[in-house]
C-alpha positions in Angstrom: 0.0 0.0 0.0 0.8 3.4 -1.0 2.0 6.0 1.9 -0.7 7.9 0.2 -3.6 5.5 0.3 -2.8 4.7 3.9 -3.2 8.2 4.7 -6.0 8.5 2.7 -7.7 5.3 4.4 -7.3 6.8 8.0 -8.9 9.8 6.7 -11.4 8.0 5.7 -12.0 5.8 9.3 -11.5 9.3 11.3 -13.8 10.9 9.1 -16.2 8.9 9.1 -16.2 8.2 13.2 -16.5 11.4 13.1 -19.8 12.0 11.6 -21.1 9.1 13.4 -20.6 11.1 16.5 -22.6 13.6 14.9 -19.6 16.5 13.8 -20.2 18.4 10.7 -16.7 20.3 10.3 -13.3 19.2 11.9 -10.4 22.0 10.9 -7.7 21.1 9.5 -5.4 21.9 11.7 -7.3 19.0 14.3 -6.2 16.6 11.3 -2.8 17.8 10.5 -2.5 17.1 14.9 -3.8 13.6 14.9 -2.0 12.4 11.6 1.1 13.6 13.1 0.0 12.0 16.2 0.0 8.5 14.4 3.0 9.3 12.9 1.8 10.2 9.5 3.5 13.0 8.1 1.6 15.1 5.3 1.8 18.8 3.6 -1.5 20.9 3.8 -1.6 21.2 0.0 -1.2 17.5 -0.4 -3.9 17.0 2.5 -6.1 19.1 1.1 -5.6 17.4 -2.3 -6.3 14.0 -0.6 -9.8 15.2 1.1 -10.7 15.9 -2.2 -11.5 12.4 -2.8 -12.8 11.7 0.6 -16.5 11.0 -0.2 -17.5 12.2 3.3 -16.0 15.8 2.9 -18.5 18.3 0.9 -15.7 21.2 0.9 -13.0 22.5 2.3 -13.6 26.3 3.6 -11.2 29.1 5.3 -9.6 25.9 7.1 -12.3 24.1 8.1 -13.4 20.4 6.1 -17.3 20.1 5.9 -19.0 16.5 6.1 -21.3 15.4 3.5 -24.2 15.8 6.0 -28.3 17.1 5.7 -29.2 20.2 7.5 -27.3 23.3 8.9 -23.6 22.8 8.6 -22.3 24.4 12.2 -19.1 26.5 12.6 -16.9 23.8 14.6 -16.1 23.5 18.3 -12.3 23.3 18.9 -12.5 22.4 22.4 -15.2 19.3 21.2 -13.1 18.5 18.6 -9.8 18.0 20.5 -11.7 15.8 23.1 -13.1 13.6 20.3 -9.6 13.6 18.5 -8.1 12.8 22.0 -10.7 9.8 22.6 -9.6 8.2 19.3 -6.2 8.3 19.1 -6.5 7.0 22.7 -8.5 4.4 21.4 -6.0 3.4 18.8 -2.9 3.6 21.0 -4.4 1.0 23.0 -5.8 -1.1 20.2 -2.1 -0.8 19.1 -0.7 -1.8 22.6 -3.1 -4.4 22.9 -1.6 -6.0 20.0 
């Protein structure tokens, strides 16, 4: 697999967890953090390039992705989205460990 479709794939699982949880918008800046944090090392140009085909994300605006999602699309909450980001790279860590 290509260091580019792994990237891409964890977009895709973070992403999506995300909207499950009910988050419209994540900044990019939250996803630059937790790819780092997994040790994933990625360029905003080339990130933005790979959200582009992310089918969850509808646009990327003034540094902020936006889900694929009916109804009002809400101005993120940085201090909500850290905690969720925090919960699942937790959650990974200690799949990882586990292992």
């Amino acid at each position: 697999m290509r260091y580019n479709d792994l990237i891409r794939h964890t977009l895709i699982d973070l992403l999506s967890v995300m909207t499950a949880e009910g988050a419209t918008s994540l900044s990019l800046d939250t996803i630059e953090k937790t790819l780092d944090a997994q040790g994933m090392h990625i360029d905003e140009q080339e990130l933005r390039d790979l959200l582009d085909t992310v089918p969850v994300v509808n646009t990327v605006k003034d540094d902020v992705v936006f889900f694929n999602k009916e109804g009002e699309v809400d101005a993120p909450d940085p201090e909500q989205q850290d905690k969720t980001v925090a919960k699942l790279a937790k959650k990974k860590v200690d799949k990882e460990m586990s292992k």
